[in-house]
Structures are given as structure tokens and as C-alpha cells.
Backbone bond lengths (Angstrom), bond angles and torsions (degrees), N, CA, C in turn:
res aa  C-N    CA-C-N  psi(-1)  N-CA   C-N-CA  omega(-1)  CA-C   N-CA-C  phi
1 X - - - 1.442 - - 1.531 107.65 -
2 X 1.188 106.50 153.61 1.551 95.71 -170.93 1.416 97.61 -96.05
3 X 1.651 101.83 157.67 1.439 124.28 165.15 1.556 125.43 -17.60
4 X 1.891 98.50 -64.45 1.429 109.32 -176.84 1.350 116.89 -71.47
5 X 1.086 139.88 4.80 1.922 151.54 -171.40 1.397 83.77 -128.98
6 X 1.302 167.14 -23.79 1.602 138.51 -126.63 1.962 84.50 -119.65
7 X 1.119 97.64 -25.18 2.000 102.07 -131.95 2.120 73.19 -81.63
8 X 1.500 88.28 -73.20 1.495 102.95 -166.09 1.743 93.52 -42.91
9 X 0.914 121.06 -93.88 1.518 113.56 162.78 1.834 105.01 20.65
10 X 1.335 95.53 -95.90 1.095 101.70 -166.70 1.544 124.71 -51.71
11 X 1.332 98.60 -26.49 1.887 108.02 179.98 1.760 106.07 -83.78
12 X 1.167 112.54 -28.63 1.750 102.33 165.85 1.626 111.75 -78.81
13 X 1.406 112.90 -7.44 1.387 89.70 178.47 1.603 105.39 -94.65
14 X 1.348 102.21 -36.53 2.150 107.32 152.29 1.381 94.94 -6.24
15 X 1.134 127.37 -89.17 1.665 147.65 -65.54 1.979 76.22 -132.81
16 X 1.440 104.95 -43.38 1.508 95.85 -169.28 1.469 90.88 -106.39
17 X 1.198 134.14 17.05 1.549 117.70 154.04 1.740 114.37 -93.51
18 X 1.251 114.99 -13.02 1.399 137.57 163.51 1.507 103.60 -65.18
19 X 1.084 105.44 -74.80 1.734 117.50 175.11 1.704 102.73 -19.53
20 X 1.246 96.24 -67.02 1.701 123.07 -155.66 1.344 94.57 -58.67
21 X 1.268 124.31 -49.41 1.379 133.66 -155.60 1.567 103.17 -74.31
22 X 1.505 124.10 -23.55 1.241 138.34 -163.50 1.955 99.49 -80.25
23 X 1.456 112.64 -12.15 1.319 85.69 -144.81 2.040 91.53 -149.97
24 X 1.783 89.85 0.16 1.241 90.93 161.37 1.239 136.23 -119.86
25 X 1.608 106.53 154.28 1.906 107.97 -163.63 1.976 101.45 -28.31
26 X 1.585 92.22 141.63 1.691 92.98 -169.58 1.743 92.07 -127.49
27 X 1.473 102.01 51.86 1.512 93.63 164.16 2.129 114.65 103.54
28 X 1.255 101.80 -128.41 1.556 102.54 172.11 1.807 101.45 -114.17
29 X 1.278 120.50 13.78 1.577 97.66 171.23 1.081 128.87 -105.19
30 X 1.254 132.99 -111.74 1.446 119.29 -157.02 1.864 105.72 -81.71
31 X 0.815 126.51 151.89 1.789 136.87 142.17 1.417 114.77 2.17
32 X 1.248 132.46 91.46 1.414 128.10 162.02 1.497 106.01 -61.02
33 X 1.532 101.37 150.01 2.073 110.10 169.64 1.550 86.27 -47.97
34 X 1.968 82.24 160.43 1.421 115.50 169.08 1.844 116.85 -28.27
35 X 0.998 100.60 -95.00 1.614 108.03 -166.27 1.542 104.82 -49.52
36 X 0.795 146.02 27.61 1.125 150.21 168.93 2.147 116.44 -152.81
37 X 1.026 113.33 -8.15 1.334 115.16 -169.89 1.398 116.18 -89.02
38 X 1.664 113.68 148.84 1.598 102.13 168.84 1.153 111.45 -143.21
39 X 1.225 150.11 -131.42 1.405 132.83 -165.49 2.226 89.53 -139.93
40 X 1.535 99.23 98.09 1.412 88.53 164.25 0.826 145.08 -15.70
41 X 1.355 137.11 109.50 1.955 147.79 -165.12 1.807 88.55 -55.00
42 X 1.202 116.05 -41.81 1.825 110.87 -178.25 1.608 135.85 -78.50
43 X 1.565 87.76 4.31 1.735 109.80 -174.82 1.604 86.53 -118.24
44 X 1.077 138.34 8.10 1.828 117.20 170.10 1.339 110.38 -80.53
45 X 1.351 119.20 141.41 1.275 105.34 168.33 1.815 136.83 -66.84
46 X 1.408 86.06 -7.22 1.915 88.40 161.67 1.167 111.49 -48.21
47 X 1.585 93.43 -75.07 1.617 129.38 -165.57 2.098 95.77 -47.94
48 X 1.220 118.44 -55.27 1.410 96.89 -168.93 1.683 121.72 -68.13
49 X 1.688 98.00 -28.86 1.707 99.28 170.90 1.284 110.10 -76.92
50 X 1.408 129.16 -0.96 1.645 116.36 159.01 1.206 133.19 -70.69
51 X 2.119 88.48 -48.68 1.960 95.81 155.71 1.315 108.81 -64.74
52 X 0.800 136.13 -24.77 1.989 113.10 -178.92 1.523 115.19 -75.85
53 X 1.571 99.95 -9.17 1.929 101.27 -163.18 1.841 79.25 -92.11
54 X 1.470 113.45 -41.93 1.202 107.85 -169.76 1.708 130.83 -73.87
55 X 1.648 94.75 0.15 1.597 89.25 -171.13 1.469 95.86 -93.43
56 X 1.611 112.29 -41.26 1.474 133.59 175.54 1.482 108.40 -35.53
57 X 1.608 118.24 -53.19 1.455 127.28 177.17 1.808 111.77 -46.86
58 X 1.349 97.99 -64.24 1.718 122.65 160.57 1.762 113.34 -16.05
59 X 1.502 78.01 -66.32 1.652 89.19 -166.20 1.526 112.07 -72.05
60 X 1.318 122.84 -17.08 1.608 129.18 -167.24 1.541 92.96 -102.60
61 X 1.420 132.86 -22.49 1.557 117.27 170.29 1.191 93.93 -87.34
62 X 1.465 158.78 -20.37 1.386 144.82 -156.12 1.593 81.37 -86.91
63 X 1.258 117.68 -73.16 1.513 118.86 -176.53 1.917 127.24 -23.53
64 X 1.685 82.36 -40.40 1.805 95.27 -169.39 1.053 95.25 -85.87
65 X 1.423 137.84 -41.02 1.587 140.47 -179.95 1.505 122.17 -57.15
66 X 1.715 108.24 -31.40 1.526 117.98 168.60 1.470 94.83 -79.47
67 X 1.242 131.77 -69.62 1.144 120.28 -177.91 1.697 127.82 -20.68
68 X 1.297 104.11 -58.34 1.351 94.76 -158.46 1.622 101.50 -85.20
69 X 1.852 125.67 -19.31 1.283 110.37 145.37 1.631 138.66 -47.09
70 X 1.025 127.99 -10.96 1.348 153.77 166.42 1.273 105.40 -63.92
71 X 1.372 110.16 -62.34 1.632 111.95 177.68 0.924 110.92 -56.21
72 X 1.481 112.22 -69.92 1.400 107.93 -174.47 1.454 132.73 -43.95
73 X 1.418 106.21 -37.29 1.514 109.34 179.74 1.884 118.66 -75.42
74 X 1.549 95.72 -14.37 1.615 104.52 167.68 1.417 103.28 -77.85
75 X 1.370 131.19 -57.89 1.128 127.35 -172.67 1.659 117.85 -62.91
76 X 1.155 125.30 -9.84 1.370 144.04 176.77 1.666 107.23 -77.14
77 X 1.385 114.00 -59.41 1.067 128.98 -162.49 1.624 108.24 -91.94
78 X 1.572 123.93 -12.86 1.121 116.84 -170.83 1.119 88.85 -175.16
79 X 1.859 111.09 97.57 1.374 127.33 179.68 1.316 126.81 -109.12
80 X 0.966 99.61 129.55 1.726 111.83 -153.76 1.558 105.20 -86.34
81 X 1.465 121.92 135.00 1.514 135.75 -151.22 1.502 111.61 -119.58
């Protein structure tokens, strides 16, 4: 193909993959425009009471995991007879 058809060619399709990119769903964040938009998988209310069941889970093994290092390091350091 020649030079003078290939280039321009190629720089409008640049130009509308830029376009495209501007205005389509970009993953889990905010709201894309209309004709293209949907309601974030991370804004449903399933999805957020799962993260809340899941951070809660998180936070009660971090707790039990310090905990029972605690013991252990009492019972290490001062062993009871």
C-alpha cells in the first residue's frame, strides 16, 4: 500500500482508537457516558456487602492471628508449671 493512503489511514484510526478509549467502560471505576455506560460491578449492592463481609472476615483473622501470637510469646517467655 502506498505511503500516502497507509500513514493517514493509520493516524485516523490513532485518533478514533483514542476517541473510543475516551468513552469506553474503563474497567471497575467511575460510569462511562450513556451509550456505552453501565452501573459498576463494585457499586452493586451485592458486590459491596460482599466486600464488607470480606474485609470484616480479614479483620477477625488479623485479630485471631495477633492473638494467638501473644499467647504464644507469653507462654514462651513465662511458662507456667
Amino acid at each position: 500500500m502506498l505511503d500516502r493512503l497507509y500513514l493517514p489511514i493509520l493516524a485516523l484510526a490513532a485518533v478514533a482508537a483514542v476517541a473510543l478509549a475516551m468513552v469506553w467502560p474503563q474497567g471497575f471505576g467511575d460510569r462511562s457516558p450513556d451509550p456505552f455506560g453501565s452501573v459498576p460491578l463494585q457499586r452493586t449492592p451485592a458486590m459491596q456487602a460482599a466486600m464488607k463481609r470480606e474485609t470484616a472476615a480479614a479483620q477477625r483473622n488479623g485479630s485471631q492471628a495477633r492473638d494467638q501470637v501473644r499467647t504464644l510469646q507469653s507462654q514462651a517467655l513465662a511458662p507456667s508449671q
